[in-house]
KOLSEFI-556423 format. One record per residue (C-alpha): x, y, z. Coordinates in steps of 0.02 Angstrom, whole numbers, padded with zeros to 5 digits, always signed. Example, Ala and Ser with C-alpha at 12.3 -4.5 7.8 and 13.67 -1.06 7.14 Angstrom:
% residues 2
+00615-00225+00390+00684-00053+00357
% end
This chain:
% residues 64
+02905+04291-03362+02968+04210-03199+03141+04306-03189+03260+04419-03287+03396+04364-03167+03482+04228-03250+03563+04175-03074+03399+04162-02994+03371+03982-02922+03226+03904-02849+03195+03730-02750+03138+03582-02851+02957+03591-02754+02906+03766-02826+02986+03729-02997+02872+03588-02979+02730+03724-02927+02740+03817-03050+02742+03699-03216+02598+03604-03133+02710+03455-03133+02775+03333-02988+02942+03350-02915+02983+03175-02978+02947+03269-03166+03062+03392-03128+03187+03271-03076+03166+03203-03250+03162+03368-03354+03354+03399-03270+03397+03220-03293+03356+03240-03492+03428+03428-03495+03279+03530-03511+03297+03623-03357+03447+03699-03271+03510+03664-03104+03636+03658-02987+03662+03577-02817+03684+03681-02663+03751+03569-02528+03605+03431-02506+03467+03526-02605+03437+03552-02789+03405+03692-02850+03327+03734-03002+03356+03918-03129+03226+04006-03134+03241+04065-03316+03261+03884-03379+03080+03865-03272+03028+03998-03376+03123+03942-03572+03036+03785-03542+02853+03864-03517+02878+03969-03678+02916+03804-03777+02781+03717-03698+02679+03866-03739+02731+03886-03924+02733+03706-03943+02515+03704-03889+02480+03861-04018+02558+03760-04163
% end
């Protein structure tokens, strides 16, 4: 588990990192509402616990 903090944000690029994704994916997963974000002046940032929701779907989604 990434974070317990539910206020914990990270940038797109390590979101990105850490899914094994590219940041343009990530762009798309907050487009569609699968990951949380907010902006913070120019940058978006990305929660950390909606990093870590989606990797327990994806998870129980490849053990089905």
């Amino acid at each position: 588990m990434l974070t317990k903090a539910v206020g914990q944000m990270i940038p797109v690029s390590m979101a990105a990192g850490i899914l094994g994704v590219s940041r343009q994916r990530v762009y798309e997963l907050i487009r569609t509402g699968r990951l949380g974000w907010v902006k913070m002046g120019t940058t978006v940032m990305v929660s950390a616990k909606s990093v870590d929701d989606y990797l327990s779907d994806r998870r129980k989604r490849n053990e089905s």
